[in-house]
One Martini backbone bead per residue (centre of mass of N, CA, C, O) as a GRO file, in nm:
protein
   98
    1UNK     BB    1   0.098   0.037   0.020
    2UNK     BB    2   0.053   0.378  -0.022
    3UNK     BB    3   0.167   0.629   0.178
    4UNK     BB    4  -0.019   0.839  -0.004
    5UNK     BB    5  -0.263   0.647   0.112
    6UNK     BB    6  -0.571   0.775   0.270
    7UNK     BB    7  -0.831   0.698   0.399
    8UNK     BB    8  -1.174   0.731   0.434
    9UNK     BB    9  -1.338   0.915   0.672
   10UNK     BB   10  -1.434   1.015   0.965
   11UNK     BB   11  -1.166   0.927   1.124
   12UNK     BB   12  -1.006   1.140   0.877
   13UNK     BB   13  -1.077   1.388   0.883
   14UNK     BB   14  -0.975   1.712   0.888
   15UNK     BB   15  -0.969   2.032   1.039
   16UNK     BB   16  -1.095   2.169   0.794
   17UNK     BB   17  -1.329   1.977   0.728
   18UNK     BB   18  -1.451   1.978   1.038
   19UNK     BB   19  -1.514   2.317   1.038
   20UNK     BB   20  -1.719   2.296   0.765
   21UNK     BB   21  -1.903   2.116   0.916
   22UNK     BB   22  -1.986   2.254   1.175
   23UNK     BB   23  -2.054   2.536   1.000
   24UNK     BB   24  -2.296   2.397   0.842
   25UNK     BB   25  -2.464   2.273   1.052
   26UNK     BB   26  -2.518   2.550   1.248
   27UNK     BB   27  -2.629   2.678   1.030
   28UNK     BB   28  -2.897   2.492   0.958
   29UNK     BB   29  -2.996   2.492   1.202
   30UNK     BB   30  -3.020   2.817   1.251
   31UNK     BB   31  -3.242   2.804   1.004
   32UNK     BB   32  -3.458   2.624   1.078
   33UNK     BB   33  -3.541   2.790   1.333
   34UNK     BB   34  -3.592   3.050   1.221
   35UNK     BB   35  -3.826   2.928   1.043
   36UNK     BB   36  -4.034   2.941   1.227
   37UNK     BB   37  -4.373   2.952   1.392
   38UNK     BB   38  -4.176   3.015   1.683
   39UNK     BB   39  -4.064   3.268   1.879
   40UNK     BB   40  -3.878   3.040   2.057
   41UNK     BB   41  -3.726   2.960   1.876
   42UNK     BB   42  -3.532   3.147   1.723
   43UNK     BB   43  -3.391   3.151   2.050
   44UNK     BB   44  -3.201   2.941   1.967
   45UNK     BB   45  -2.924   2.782   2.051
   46UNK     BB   46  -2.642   2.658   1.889
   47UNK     BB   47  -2.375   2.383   1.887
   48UNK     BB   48  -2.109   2.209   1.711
   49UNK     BB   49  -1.944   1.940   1.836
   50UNK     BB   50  -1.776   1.614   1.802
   51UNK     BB   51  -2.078   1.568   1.627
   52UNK     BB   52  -2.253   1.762   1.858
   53UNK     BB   53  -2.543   1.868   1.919
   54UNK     BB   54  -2.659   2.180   2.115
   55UNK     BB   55  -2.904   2.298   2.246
   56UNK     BB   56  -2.994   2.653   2.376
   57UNK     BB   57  -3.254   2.773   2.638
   58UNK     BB   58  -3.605   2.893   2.616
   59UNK     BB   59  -3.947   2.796   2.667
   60UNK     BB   60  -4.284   2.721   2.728
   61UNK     BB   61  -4.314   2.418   2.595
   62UNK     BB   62  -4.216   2.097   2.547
   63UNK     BB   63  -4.318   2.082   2.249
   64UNK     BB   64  -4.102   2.296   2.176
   65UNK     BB   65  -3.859   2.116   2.254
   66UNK     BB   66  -3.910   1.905   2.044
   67UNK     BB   67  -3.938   2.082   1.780
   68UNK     BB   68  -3.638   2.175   1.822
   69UNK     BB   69  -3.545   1.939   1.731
   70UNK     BB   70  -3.676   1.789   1.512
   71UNK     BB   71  -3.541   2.074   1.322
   72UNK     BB   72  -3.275   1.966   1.342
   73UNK     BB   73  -3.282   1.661   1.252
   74UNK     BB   74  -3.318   1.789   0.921
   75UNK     BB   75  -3.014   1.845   0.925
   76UNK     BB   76  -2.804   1.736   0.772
   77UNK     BB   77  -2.544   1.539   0.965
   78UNK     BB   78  -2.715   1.493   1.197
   79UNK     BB   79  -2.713   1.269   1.476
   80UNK     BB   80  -2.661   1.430   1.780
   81UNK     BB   81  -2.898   1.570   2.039
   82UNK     BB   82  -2.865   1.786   2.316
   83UNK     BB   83  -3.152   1.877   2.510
   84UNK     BB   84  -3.094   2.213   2.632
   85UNK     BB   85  -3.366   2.279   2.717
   86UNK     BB   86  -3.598   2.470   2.873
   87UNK     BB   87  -3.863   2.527   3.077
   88UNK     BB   88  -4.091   2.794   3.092
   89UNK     BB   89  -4.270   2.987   3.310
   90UNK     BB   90  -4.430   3.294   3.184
   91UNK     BB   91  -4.635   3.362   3.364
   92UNK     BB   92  -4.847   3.515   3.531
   93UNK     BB   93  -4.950   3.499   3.808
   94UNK     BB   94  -5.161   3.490   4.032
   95UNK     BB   95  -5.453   3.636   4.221
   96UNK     BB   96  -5.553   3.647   4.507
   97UNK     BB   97  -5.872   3.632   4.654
   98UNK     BB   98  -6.008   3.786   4.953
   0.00000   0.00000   0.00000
């Protein structure tokens, strides 16, 4: 086998080729959140690291957590994803009447 000929594939990718993965990764899925019509996808960030997706963020109820995977999930390339969103009640208490 000749020296100059080396194997193929993910586990030999370059530094410049895992770098222009990864940023067309999270450019992908972060063009994928912009479009929701839910203004809380909108404002979810994303990181995408040694193959991994992390969500990052705040909704305001479980299913946009779920649909915020579910629309990262549709980005060619992505395989693993860790969702590190919160779910926070944002409404307002209410108060008792006396």
């Amino acid at each position: 086998m000749s020296p100059l000929v080396e194997p193929c594939g993910p586990g030999n990718e370059s530094a410049v080729a895992a770098k222009h993965r990864s940023v067309r990764i999270k450019q992908g899925v972060c063009d994928e959140l912009a479009r929701s019509q839910q203004p809380s996808l909108r404002r979810i960030r994303c990181e995408y690291q040694h193959g991994i997706l992390q969500l990052l963020g705040e909704v305001e109820a479980y299913y946009l957590k779920q649909l915020a995977q579910e629309s990262a999930r549709r980005v060619d390339g992505v395989t693993h994803i860790v969702n590190s969103i919160h779910v926070v009640d944002k409404t307002p208490p209410t108060r008792k009447l006396k």
